[in-house]
N, C-alpha and C positions, 0 to 999 in steps of 0.2 A: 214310527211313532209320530204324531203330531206335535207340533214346537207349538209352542206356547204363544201367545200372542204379543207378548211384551218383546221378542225376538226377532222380529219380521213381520212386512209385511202381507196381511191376507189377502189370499186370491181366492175372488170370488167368482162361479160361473151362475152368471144369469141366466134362467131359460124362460120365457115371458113372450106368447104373443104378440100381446096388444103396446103399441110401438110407446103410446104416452105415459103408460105404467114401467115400459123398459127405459126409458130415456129417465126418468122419473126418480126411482131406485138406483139408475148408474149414477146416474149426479148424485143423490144422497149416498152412498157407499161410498164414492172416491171424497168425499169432504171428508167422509172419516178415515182417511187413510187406506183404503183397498183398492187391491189392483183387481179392475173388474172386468169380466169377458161376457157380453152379453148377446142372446139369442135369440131368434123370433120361433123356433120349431126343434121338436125333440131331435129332428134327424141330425141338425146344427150342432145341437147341444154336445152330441154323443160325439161327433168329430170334435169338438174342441175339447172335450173333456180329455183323450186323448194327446191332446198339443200342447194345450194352456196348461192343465195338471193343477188344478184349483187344491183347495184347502176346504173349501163348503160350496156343495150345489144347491141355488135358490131354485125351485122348481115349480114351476104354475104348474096345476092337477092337470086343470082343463087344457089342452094344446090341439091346433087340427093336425090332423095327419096320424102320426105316430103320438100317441097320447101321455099325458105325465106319466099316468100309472104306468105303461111299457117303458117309457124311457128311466123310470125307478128301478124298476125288477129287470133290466137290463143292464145299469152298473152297477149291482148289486152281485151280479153272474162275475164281475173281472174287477171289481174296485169299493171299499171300505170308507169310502169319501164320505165324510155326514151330509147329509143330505135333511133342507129345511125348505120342505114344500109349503103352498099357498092354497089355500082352497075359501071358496065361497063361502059367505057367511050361512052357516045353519047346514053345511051340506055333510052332515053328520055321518052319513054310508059312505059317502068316496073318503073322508076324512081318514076313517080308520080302515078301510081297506089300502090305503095310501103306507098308512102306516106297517099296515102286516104285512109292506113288497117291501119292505126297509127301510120310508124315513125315518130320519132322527126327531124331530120336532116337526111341527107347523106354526105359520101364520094366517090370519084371515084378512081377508080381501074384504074392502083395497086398505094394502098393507101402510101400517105407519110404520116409519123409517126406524123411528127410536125404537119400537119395539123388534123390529127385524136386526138392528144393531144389538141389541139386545142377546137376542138367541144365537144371532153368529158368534158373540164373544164368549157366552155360555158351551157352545159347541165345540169351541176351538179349546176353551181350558176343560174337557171332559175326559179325556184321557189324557193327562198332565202329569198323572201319578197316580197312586195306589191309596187307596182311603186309609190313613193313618190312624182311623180312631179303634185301636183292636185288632184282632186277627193273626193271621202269623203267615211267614212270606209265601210257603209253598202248601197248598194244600192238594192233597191224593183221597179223589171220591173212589167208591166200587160200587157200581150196578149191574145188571144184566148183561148190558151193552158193552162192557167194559171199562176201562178206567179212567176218569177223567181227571187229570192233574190241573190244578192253576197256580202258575207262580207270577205271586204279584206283585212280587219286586221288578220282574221280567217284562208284567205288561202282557203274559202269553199264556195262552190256552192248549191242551190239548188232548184229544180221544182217541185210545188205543194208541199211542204215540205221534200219530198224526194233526200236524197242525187245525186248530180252530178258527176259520179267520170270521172278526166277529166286529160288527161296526161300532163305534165311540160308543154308543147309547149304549148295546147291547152288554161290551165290554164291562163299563161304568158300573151297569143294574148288576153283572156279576160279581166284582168286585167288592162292591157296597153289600151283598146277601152274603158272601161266601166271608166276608171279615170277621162277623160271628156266626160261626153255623147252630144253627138250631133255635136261633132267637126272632123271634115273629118280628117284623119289620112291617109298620103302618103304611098304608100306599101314602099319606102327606108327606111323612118320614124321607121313602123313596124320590118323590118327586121332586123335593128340596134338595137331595142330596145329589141325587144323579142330573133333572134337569133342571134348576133351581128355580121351578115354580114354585112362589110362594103362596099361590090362589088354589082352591079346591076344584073341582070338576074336570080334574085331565087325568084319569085312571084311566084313561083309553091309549094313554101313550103308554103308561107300563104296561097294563095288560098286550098290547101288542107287541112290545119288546118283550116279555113274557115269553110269549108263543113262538116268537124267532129262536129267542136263545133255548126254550127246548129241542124244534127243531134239530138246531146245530147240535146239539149236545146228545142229541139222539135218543129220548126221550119218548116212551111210546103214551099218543094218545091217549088220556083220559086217565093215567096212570103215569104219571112224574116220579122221579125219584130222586134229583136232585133239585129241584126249586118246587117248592109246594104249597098250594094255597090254602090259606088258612081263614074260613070263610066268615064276611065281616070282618076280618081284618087287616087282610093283606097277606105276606109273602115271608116265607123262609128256607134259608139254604140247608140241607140236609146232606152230610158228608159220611156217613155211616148208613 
């Protein structure tokens, strides 16, 4: 589980190119209290990520060599770490395909500090607990696929008895759907509750988390059975 922010301090891994933007963000992270580990290239990134053992990777999309998106969908293969990439202003296609290898959030380039302070501290209280407004602690799906249990007092998931390992965001969005099943849940709704944007135009971070946690959940193609869209209006979890 992730400890809370008022518990310790966060360790953050930078991976950032360009040296005036890494030197930039390290200074403004350590003012605010983080222990930060910073990188010029994904291959770096990945061995530190390894050693250091961060709490939130800040990720540029853009990197030479080995590129964000691979070094995304490569700790996503061995580690649950949230992860809060950076991408170009307007670069709307890498944005969300960024997101559908498993960031948690993004920021846009070139980022301001406060608002990257911002999303780390959001990220770090995302799995904190279990959304208390409703629900009940254990719930047992049945699909095709088999049986999906969530106990979310536990913080844990799992299908056919096998562990679910599922990142903060994803965890979060399930959490939050499955607290009332059957009740339509507005994407504004979502976004406040799981990433507490309070501004409209980011339904590209749920629907990407979406498609993850089907994914894992084993969920076939075009036909869901436990998270269902309800079109124009958003999202509901379906437990029967």
């Amino acid at each position: 589980m992730i400890r809370t922010d008022t518990e310790f301090t966060p360790r953050v891994l930078l991976i950032e190119d360009d040296r005036a933007v890494r030197e930039g963000v390290l200074l403004a992270l350590s003012r605010q209290g983080h222990d930060v580990a910073a990188v010029g290239t994904g291959e770096d990134g990945l061995a530190r990520l390894r050693s250091f053992r961060p709490d939130v990777v800040v990720l540029d999309l853009m990197l030479p060599g080995l590129s964000g998106l691979e070094v995304c969908r490569r700790i996503r293969t061995e580690d649950q770490v949230p992860i809060i990439m950076a991408t170009a202003r307007g670069d709307d296609t890498d944005r969300v395909v960024g997101l559908e290898a498993g960031a948690d959030d993004y920021v846009v380039k070139p980022v301001q500090a406060r608002v990257l302070e911002a999303r780390i501290r959001a990220v770090l209280r995302r799995v904190g607990g279990a959304p208390t407004d409703g629900g009940i602690p254990k719930i047992e799906a049945h699909g095709e696929n088999g049986e999906l249990a969530i106990d979310r007092s536990g913080l844990a998931v799992t299908r056919q008895g096998v562990p679910v390992s599922l990142a903060p965001s994803e965890l979060r969005l399930l959490l939050t759907l499955s607290a009332s099943p059957g009740q339509v849940f507005f994407r504004q709704q979502l976004l406040e509750a799981v990433w507490e944007h309070s501004y409209h135009g980011d339904s590209r971070l749920m629907d990407a988390c979406v498609k993850r946690l089907r994914t894992k959940m084993g969920e076939r193609t075009g036909q869901p059975r436990y998270i269902q869209t309800v079109r124009g209006f958003g999202y509901r979890f379906q437990s029967r």
